[in-house]
C-alpha positions as CSV (number, residue, x, y, z in Angstrom):
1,X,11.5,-31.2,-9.3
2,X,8.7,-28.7,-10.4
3,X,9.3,-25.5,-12.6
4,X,7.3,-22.5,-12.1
5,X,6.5,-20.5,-14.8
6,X,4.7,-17.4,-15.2
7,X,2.4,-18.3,-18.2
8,X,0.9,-15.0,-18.8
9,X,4.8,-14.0,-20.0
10,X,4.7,-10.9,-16.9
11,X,7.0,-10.3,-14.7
12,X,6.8,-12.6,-11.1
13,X,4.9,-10.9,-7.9
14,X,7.0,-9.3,-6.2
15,X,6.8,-10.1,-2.2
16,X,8.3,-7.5,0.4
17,X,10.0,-8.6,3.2
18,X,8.1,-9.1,6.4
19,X,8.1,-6.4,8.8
20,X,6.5,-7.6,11.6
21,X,7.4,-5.2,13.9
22,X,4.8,-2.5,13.4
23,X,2.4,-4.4,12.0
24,X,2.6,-5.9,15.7
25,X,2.4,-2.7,17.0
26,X,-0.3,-1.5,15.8
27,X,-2.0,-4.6,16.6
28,X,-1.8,-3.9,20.2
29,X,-3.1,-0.3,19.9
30,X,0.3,1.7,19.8
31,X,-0.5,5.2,18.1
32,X,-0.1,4.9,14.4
33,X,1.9,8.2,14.5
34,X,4.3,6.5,17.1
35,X,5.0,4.4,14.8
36,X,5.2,6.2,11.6
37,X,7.8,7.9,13.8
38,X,9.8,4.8,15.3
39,X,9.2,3.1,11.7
40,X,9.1,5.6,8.8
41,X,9.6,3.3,6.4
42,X,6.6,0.9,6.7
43,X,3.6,1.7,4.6
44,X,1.9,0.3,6.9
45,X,1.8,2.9,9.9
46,X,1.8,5.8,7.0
47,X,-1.5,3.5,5.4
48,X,-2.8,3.0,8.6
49,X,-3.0,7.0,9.5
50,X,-4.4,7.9,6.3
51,X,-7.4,5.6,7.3
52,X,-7.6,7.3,10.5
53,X,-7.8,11.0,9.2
54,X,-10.0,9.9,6.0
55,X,-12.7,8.3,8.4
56,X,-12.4,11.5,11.3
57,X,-12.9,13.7,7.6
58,X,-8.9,15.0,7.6
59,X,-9.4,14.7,3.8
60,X,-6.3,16.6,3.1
61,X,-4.3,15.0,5.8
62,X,-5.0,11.4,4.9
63,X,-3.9,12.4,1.3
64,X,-0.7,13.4,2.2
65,X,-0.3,9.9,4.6
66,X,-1.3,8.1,1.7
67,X,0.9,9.4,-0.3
68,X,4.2,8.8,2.3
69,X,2.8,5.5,3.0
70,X,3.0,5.1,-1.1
71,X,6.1,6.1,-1.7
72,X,7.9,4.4,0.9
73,X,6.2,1.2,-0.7
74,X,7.5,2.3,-4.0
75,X,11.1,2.2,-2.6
76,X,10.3,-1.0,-0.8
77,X,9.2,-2.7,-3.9
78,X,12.1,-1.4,-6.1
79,X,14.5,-2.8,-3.3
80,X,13.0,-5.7,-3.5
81,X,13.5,-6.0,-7.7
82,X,10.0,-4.8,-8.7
83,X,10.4,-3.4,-12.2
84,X,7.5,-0.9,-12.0
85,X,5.0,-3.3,-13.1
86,X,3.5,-6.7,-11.9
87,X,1.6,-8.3,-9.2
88,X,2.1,-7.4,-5.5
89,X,-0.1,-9.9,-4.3
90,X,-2.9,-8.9,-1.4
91,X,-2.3,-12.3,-0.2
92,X,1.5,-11.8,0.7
93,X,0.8,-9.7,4.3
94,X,4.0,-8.1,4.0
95,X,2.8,-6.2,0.8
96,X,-0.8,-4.8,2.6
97,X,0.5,-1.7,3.8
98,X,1.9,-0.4,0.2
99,X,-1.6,-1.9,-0.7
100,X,-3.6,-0.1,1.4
101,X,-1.5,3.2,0.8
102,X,-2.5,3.0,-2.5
103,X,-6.2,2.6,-1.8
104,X,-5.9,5.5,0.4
105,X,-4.2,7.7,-1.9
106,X,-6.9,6.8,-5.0
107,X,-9.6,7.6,-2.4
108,X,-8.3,11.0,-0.9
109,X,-7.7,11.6,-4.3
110,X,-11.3,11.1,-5.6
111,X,-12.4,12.7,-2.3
112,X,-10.9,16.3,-3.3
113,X,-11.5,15.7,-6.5
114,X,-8.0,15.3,-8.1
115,X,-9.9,12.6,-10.9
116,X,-6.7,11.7,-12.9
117,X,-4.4,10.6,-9.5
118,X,-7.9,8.9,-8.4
119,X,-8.3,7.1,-12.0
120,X,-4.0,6.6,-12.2
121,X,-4.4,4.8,-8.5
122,X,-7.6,2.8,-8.9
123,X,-6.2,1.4,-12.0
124,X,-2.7,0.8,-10.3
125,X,-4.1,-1.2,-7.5
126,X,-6.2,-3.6,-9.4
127,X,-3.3,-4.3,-11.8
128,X,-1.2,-4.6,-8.9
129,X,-3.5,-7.0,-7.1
130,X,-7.2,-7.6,-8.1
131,X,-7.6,-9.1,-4.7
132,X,-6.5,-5.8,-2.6
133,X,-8.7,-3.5,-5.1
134,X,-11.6,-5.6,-4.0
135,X,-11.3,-6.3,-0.6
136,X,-10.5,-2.3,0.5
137,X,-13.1,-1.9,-2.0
């Protein structure tokens, strides 16, 4: 038998549940607002139209579906016994749509120039998972 331990003393990494319904979804080109709609719980379709209105210069719009996208994964995480702190590993699919919320809410953020939510995010999403902050850059 092999014990895990977390030898850093923190809390373990919290993995959400899989979702794969819109994650499949989107995959096949459904509307991200169609599925925001059918799913509004999943960070993933509120993450996924905050990329869309940053990159078509919505600024203000993708803020605000960053910050949905966010806070759903907030409740998602607490659900799933998240203590406010700890990894949420980029490597865990399930957790990339909270992941990428966050990114998108520390960039609209920066974008309009609202420097301490930027900073608080950034920060938040490489304690959170140093591989996420990298690869969404």
């Amino acid at each position: 038998m092999t014990i895990h331990e977390n030898l850093l003393g923190g809390p373990p990494p919290t993995h959400l549940p899989d979702d794969p319904e819109p994650r499949e979804l989107l995959a096949t080109g459904t509307a991200p607002a169609d599925v925001a709609a059918r799913y509004p719980t999943s960070s993933l379709a509120w993450a996924q139209l905050a990329d869309d209105a940053f990159t078509r210069g919505s600024v203000v719009e993708s803020y605000a579906y960053a910050r949905t996208g966010y806070h759903r994964g907030l409740d998602a995480l607490r659900r799933s016994g998240w203590k406010g702190h700890g990894p949420v590993p980029w490597e865990h699919e399930a957790n990339r749509g909270f992941l990428r919320a966050l990114h998108g809410l520390a960039r609209a953020a920066g974008a309009i120039g609202e420097q301490e939510e930027y900073e608080r995010c950034t920060q938040f999403l490489k304690d959170s998972s140093p591989t996420a902050a990298q690869t969404l850059g």
